[in-house]
Each structure stands twice: as structure tokens, then as C-alpha cells.
N, C-alpha and C positions, 0 to 999 in steps of 0.2 A: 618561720618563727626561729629565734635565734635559739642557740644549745643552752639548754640550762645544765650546769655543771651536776654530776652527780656524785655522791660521796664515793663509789666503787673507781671512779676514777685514776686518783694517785695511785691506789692499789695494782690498777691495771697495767699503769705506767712501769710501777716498781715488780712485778713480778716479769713482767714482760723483760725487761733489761735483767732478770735475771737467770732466763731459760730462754731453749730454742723456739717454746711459742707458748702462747696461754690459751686456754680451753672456757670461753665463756657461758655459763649454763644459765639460762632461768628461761620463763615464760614466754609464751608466745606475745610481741607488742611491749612488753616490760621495759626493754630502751637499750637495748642489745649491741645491737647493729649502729646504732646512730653513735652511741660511746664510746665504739672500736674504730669509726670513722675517725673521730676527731683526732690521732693518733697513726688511720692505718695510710699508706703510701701506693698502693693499689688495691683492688678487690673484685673477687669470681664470687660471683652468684649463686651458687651452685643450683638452687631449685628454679631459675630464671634462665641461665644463659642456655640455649638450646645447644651447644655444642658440647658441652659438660659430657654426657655420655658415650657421645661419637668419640669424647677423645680417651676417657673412662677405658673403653676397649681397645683403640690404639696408640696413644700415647699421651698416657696419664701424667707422665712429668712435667708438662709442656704445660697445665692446669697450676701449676706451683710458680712458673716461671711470670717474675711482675716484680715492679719495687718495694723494698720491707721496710717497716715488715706489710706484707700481703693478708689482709682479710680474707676468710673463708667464710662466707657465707651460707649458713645453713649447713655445714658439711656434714651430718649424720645423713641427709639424701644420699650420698653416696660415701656410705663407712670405709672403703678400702683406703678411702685417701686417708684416712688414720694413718696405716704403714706405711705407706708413700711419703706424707710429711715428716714421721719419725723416720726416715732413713735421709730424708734431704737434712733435716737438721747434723744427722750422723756426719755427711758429707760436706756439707758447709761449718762445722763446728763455730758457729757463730750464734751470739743469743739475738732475742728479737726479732726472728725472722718472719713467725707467723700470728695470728690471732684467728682464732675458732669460733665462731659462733653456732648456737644451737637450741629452737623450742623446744626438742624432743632428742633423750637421753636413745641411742642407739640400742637393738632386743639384745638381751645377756648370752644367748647364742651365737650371737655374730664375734667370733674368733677377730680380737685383736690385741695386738702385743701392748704390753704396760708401757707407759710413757715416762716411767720413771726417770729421771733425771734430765728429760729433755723438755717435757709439760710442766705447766705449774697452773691452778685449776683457779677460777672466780666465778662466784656465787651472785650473780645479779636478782634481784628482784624490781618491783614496780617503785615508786617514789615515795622520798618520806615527808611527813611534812615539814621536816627542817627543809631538802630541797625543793620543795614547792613554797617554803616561803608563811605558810601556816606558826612555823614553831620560831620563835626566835634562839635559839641552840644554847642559850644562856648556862644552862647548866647541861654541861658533855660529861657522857659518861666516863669520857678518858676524867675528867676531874672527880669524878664519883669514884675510881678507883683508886685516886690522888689521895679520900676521904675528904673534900669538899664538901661545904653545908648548899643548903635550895634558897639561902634569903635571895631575893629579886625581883626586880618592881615589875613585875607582867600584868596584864587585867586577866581578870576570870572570861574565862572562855564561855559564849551561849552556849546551851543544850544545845537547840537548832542547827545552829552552826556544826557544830560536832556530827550531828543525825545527816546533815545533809554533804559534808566531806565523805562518812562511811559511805552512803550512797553513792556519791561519784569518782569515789577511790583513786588512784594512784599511776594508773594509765597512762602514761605521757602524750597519749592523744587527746586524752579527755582534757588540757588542761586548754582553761579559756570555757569550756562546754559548760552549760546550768543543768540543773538537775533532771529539769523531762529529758533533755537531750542525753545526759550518759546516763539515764538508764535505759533508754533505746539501742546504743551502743552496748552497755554492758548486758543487756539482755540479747541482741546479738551475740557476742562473743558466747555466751551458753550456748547458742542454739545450732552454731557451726564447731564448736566441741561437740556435742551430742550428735550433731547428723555426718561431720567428715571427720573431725580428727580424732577422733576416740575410733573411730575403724580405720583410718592411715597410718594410724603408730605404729601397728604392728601389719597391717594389711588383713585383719580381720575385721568380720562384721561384727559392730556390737548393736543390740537395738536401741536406739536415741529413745525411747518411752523410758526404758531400766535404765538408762545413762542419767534422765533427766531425772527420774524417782532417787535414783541413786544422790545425783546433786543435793537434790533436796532435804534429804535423811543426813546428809555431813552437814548441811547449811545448818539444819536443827539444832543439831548436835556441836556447833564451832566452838572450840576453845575448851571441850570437855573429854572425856575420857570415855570412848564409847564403845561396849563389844561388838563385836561380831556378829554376834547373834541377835542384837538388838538392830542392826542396822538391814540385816535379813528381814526380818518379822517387819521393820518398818514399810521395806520397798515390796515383799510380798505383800503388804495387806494394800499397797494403792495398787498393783498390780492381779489382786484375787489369783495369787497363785505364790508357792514359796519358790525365791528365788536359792539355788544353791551355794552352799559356801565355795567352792572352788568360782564360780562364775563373779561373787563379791571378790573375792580375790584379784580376780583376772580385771577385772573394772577397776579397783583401786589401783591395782600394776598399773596401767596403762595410764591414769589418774597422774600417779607421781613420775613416771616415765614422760608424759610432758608437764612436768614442774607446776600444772595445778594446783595441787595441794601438796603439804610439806610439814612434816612430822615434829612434834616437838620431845623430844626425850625425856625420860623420867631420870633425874636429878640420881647418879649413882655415888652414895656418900657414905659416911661413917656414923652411926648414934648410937647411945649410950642404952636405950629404951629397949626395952622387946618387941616393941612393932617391927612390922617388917614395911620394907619402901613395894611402891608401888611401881611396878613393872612398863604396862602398857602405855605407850604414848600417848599424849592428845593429836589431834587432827586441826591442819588449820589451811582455810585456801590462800594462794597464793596473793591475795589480796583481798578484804573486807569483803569490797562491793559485790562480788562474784558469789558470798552468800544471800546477799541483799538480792541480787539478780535471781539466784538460782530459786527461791521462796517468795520472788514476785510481792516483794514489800516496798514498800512506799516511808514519804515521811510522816504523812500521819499514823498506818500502820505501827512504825517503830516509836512513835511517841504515846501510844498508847499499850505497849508492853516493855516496858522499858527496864524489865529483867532479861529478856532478851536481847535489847540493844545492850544490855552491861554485856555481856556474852559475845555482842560483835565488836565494843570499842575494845574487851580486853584481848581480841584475836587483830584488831588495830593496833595494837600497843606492841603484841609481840613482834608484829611486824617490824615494826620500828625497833625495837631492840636488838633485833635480828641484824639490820643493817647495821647499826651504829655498833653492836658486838663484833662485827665484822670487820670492824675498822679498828678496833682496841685487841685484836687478837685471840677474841673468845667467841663462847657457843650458848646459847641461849637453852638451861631447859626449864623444867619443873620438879616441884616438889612434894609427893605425899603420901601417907605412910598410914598402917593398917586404925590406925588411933584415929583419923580422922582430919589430923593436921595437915593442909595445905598451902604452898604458896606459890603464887602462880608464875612466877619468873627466875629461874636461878640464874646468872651471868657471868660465865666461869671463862678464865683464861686457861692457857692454856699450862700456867706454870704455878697454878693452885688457886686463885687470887680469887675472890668472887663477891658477887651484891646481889641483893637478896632484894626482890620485887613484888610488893601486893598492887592488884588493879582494881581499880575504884571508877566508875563512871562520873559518882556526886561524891560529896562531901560526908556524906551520913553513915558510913560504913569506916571509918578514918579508925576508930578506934578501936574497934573490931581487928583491924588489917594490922593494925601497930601492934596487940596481943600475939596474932599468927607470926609474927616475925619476932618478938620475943621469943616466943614460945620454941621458935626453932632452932635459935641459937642455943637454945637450953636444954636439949635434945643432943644436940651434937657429941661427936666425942672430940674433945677438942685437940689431945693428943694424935688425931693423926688428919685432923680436918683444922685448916688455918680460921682464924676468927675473921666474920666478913670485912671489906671495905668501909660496906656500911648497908643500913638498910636503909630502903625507899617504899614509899606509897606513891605512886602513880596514879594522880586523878584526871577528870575531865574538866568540871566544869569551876573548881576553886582556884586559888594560888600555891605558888610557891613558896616555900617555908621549911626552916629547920623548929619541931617539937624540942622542947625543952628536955626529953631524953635522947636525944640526939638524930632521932628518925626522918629523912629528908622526907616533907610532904612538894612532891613536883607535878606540876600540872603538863599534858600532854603538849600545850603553846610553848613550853620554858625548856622542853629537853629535847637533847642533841648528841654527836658522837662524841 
């Protein structure tokens, strides 16, 4: 199958030409490895080549030695070579020499010096559907910070369609596969997180029963803001026993330590009101499908709760924000504060700029979502918070359109970086 370009690409290009290597992070199968190919000039295996360790003990430099810049594959298998490549970059003062690749975020105990000035770090995740070809990118959000309007002749998206994308999610493997097929796959990938790599990330055992309840309990919960102690109470009572909070803990660690899931932050801003903002993050997996797996639903399932499905297309939506914020130089969070007002996407650069996003599955909540986005700009204090770019409703299954008070209504087929 030939490469489908991914948006994290120029990125990689351009940081890589700016440092002695780049650090690529995200999930296991996400499109890692095949991205830094297309770019890299040789490559060690590290979790493959059987001679990796043999030379690990006697001469680890000889593992760096290949044409640049040189792919590492997997190299949190063996963390020393962190220092190793920080001192070859030292020695060669030359950029572009390596590219890192890695499922799993190395344990916070293992002593390794900052890479500062020699690393420069990318954040990969699974596809979006601008590069699968799903969204026509018609309206980027780099033009949404322009303040561009959503007029554009796109058709309304089916429901179905939408319910059956969430289900076979963003995989690079999956693409071409129908829906029985990935979710035989994406129910797989649960089931070898739950029984190996949730106990290889750190070399503890965890039990795949609590792993799998545990899945389950965030699936429920996607795209909300969930305690602690609700997520306890949840997996004790399928398990007839209370699971402990340090053990919730140590499963989450190990959770976001291979880029499963991935945190979305509460919007830290300025308003005029006496509410206070709300702290805690939402939780979101590292792609849709993996709550659809983890809770063993289906398409008729999701079409017959389809408050629930709003809850997975707006943990779809973040997604995609995610990347294409990644491309315009911002961070995606949220917003909502002790009054009750929320909105479910902030998209903030990094030099104040930002758009202001409600998610909408149908069309019937439109009006609703335009008030929350008023309402919030009204709130603000504006004196030390800039006025947004603009705000957007983000639907599923209508069009794209600019409202008569200015509010971009954009359908998930129509938006891009």
C-alpha cells in the first residue's frame, strides 16, 4: 500500500533540520515508524535486531553508526541510548542526525539527562479524517485563526457513516478493512494491552480482568470529566471488590505511559464572574475506536444510544483538533467553571490567540451551543484575555455555514489544519 502523507510530516521534516534528532511519541501502530521511514537514511530495530543487546554491553556506539539521519526504532527498549545519542549529537554538532521512535514513554526513575537543545519532541497520533480522505479540509483551522467564515458547498454527512468511521477509527492498518473486520482488530489490540503490555511497560504484573474493567470505566466516561473515586466504585463493583486508589493510579500511569489515553486540560484563563474554573481534566483514548472496543459496542448498539455516541464523536472531534492544533502551533483544551458553563474545546496558540469550539453530533443542539459560546465570551475578562478568533460549532451530520451572528457552524466532512 502506497504512504498516505500525514499531516505530522513537514513538522518532522522541519524540526528534524533544526536539532541533532527528534523524539517521535505516540501509540502503539499510530504510523510512527512508517513516517520517519519516509525521510530516515538507515534504521536499528532495537526491539528486533538480536544483536542490540550484545552490543548494549560492549560497544553501544557502533548501534548509532548508519547513514542520517538514522531511525531508532523503539529505543525506550533500551533507554541508555538516550545518553549515547545525546553525546554523538555533542560530538558531530550537526542537526538531523537522528529520529526516535517510541510506543511507550520510558519509567520516571530511569535517570536520563535533558535533551535540551539537542531534541526537539513530535506528538503523533492515529489519522484524521482529512488524511484518510473522509473530510475535504475546506475550512483549516489555520483560516479559522485568519477569522475566516464556514460558507462551503460540502453534503451533510450520514449518521451511519459517522457511527461506522468511530468504530473502525484511525489505525493506519485498518484502512481499506469494513467494520466486522476492525473491530476484530481493534478488539484485539485491547486484549494484548490488557494481557502484555500493560505488564511490559514497567515489568509489573497487572491483572488484564482490572485492566479490561478499568478500560471500560474511561470508555463510559469518554470526553467527561471523571473522579477518582467514581472510576474506583465503578471497576470495584464489576470486580465485587474495592479496587485501591494508589492501584487506579498505577493503571492510569502505565495507561498514559504508552499514549493510550491522553489528557485534555482545563482551559486556564481570566473572567470577570465569581465562579471559579474547573481544575480536573477530561480523559480521552488515544483514538475513538478503542472506547467502542473497550465496551464491546456495535453499530446498532451506538445507534440506539446515541447520547452516548455524542460523547464518542465529541472525543472524535478532539482528536482532530488535536492534530490540526498541532500544526497551527496550539494546544487543545477545555472549558468550565463552577456556574455550570461549558465548552468543550478551547484552541490556544501559543502566543494568546485562540477559538472557541462546541461539539454537536446533529443539528438540534446548534442553538444551544451558540448561547455557550456567547455566554463565554461574556464572562471573560477581556483586559487581560485577547477576544477569540472566532467561535465555531462543530457538527456531524449538517453543513457548513457562517450564522448571521457570526458563529462558524462546521461539519466534521468540511474541517482541516
Amino acid at each position: 500500500m502506497a504512504y498516505i502523507k500525514r499531516i505530522t510530516d513537514s513538522e518532522l521534516t522541519r524540526k528534524l533540520n533544526s536539532s541533532g534528532a527528534v523524539l517521535v511519541r505516540g501509540a502503539k501502530a499510530c504510523g510512527k515508524t512508517e513516517s520517519a521511514k519516509q525521510i530516515a537514511c538507515s534504521i536499528l530495530r532495537v526491539d528486533r535486531d538480536e544483536q542490540v543487546p550484545a552490543l548494549m554491553a560492549t560497544s553501544p556506539k557502533r548501534l548509532l553508526i548508519g547513514e542520517t539521519p538514522r531511525l531508532i526504532d523503539e529505543w525506550q527498549v533500551q533507554p541508555k541510548l538516550w545518553d549515547y545519542i545525546r553525546h554523538e549529537i555533542d560530538d558531530r554538532q550537526q542537526t538531523a542526525q537522528f529520529i526516535l521512535t517510541g510506543s511507550a514513554n520510558p519509567e520516571e526513575n530511569i535517570k536520563m539527562h535533558s535533551g535540551a537543545g539537542r531534541f526537539t519532541i513530535l506528538d503523533m497520533r492515529t489519522m484524521t479524517w482529512l488524511e484518510l480522505g473522509f473530510s475535504s479540509g475546506k475550512i483549516s483551522m489555520k483560516s479559522l485563526f485568519e477569522g475566516a467564515g464556514a460558507d462551503v458547498d460540502d453534503k451533510p454527512t450520514d449518521l451511519e457513516f459517522i457511527i461506522e468511521k468511530i468504530i473502525i477509527g484511525g489505525f493506519p492498518a485498518l484502512i481499506g478493512k469494513n467494520m466486522t473486520q476492525a473491530m476484530d482488530l481493534n478488539r484485539a489490540y485491547i486484549e494484548l494491552l490488557t494481557e502484555v503490555d500493560m505488564s511490559r511497560v514497567s515489568d509489573i504484573k497487572r491483572d488484564p480482568v482490572k485492566v479490561r474493567n478499568l478500560l471500560r470505566s474511561l470508555a463510559r466516561n469518554t470526553a467527561t470529566i471523571v473522579e477518582i473515586s467514581t472510576i474506583v466504585a465503578d471497576v470495584g463493583e464489576k470486580e465485587n471488590s474495592i479496587l485501591s486508589r494508589p492501584t487506579i493510579y498505577d493503571y492510569l500511569d502505565a495507561l498514559d505511559r504508552l499514549m493510550i489515553t491522553e489528557e485534555q486540560p482545563a482551559w486556564n484563563t481570566h473572567i470577570r464572574s465569581t465562579a471559579s474554573l474547573r481544575k480536573a481534566p477530561k480523559r480521552h483514548f488515544n483514538d475513538v475506536s478503542i472506547s467502542v472496543a473497550a465496551i464491546g459496542a456495535d453499530k446498532d448498539s451506538l445507534l440506539a444510544d446515541l447520547n452516548f455516541t455524542g460523547f464518542l464523536f465529541e472525543s472524535l472531534v478532539v482528536h482532530e483538533l488535536r492534530v490540526y492544533a498541532q500544526a497551527n502551533d496550539a494546544k487543545v483544551y477545555y472549558y468550565r467553571d463552577s456556574g455550570g458553563l461549558e465548552v468543550d474545546a478551547i484552541v490556544q496558540k501559543y502566543n494568546g490567540d485562540w477559538l472557541a469550539f462546541e461539539i454537536k453530533l446533529g443539528t438540534g443542539q446548534i442553538e444551544e451551543a451558540a448561547t455557550n459560546l456567547k455566554k463565554l465570551v461574556s464572562v471573560l475578562n477581556t483586559e487581560k484575555v485577547k477576544q477569540p478568533k472566532s467561535l465555531n460549532i462543530i457538527i456531524g451530520t449538517g453543513i457548513s455555514y457562517t450564522r448571521t451572528d457570526g458563529i462558524n457552524v462546521i461539519s466534521i466532512a468540511s474541517l482541516g489544519a
